[in-house]
C-alpha positions as a LaTeX table, in Angstrom:
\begin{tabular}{lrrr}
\hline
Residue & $x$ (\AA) & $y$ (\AA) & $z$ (\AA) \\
\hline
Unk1 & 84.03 & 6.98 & 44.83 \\
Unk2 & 83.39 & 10.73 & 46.30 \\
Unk3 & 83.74 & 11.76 & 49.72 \\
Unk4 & 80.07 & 13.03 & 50.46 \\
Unk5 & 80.89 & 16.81 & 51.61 \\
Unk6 & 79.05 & 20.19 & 51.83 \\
Unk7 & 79.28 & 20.87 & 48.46 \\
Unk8 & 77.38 & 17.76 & 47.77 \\
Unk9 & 74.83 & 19.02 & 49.02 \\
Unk10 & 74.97 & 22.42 & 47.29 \\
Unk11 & 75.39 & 20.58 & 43.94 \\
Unk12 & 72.15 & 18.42 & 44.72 \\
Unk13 & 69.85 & 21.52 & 45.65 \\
Unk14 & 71.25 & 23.20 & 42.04 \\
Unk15 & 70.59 & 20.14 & 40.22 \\
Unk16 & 67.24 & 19.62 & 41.46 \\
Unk17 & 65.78 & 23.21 & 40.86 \\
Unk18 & 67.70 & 23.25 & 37.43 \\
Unk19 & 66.82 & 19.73 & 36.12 \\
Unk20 & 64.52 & 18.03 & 38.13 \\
Unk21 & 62.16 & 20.04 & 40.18 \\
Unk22 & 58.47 & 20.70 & 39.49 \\
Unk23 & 57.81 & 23.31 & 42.00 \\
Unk24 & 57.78 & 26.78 & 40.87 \\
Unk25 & 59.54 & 27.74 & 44.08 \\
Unk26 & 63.08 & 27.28 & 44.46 \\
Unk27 & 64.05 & 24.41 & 46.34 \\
Unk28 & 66.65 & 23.96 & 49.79 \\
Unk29 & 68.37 & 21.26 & 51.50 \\
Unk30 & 65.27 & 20.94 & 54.04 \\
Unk31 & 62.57 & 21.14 & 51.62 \\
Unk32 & 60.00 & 18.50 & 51.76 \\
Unk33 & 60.47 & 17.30 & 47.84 \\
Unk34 & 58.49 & 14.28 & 47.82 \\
Unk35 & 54.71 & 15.04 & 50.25 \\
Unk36 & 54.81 & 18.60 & 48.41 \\
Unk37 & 55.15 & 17.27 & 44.69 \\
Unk38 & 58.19 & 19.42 & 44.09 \\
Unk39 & 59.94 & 16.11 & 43.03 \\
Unk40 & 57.65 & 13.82 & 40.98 \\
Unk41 & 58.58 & 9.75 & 40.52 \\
Unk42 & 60.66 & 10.26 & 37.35 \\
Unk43 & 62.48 & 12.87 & 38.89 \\
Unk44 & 63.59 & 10.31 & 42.17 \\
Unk45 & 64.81 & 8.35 & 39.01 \\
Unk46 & 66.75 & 11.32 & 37.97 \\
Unk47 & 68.12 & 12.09 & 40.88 \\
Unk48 & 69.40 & 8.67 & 41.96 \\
Unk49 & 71.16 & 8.44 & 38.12 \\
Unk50 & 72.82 & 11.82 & 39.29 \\
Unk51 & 74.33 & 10.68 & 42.68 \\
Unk52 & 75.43 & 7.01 & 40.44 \\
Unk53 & 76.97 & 9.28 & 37.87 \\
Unk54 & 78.46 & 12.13 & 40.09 \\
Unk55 & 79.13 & 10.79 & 43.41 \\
Unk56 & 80.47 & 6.72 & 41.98 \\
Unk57 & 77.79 & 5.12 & 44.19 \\
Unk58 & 74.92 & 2.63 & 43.73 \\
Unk59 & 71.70 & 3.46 & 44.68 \\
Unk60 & 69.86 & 0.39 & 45.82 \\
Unk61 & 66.14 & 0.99 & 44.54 \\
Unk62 & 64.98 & $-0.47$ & 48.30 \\
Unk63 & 67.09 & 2.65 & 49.54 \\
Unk64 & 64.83 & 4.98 & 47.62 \\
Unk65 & 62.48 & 5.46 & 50.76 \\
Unk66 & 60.97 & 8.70 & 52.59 \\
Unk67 & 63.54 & 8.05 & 55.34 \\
Unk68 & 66.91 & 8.88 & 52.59 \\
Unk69 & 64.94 & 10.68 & 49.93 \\
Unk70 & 62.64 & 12.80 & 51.37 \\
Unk71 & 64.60 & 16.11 & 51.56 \\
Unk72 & 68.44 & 17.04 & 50.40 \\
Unk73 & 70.01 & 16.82 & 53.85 \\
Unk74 & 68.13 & 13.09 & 54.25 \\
Unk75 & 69.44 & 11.94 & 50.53 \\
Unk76 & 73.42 & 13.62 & 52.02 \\
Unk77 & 73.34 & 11.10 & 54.89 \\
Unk78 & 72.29 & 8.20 & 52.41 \\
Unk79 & 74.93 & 8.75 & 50.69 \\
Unk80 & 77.43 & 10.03 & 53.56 \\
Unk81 & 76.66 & 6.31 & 54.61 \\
Unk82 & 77.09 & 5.11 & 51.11 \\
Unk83 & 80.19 & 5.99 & 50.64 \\
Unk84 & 81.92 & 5.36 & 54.36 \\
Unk85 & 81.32 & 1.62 & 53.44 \\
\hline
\end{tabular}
């Protein structure tokens, strides 16, 4: 398992404009991704398969709320308290 860092969150924000993002504006850690569309439903899917593959945690689909998935620096304390457990 990966110790959640600063970096995670840099590797998230590149991920999501590369791969996952529908928005033609680039994305940041405090960007609104799901009220402003930038992230559609599939790409919530993507991103949790990222943070299982990458990061060696399980995403619990009840997890995948506004409160942890909402922006970049919401989905870093998810998993922040993902991985202290």
């Amino acid at each position: 398992m990966t110790v959640v860092t600063e970096q995670t969150s840099t590797d998230l924000v590149r991920f999501i404009n590369r791969e996952v993002s529908i928005s033609p504006d680039p994305i940041e850690a405090e960007t609104d991704l799901l009220l402003t569309g930038a992230v559609d439903s599939l790409g919530v899917i993507r991103i949790t398969q990222w943070m299982e593959d990458e990061l060696g945690v399980t995403v619990d689909p009840a997890d995948v709320t506004l409160d942890n998935f909402q922006t970049v620096t919401q989905m870093v304390s998810y998993l922040a308290g993902r991985t202290a457990s």
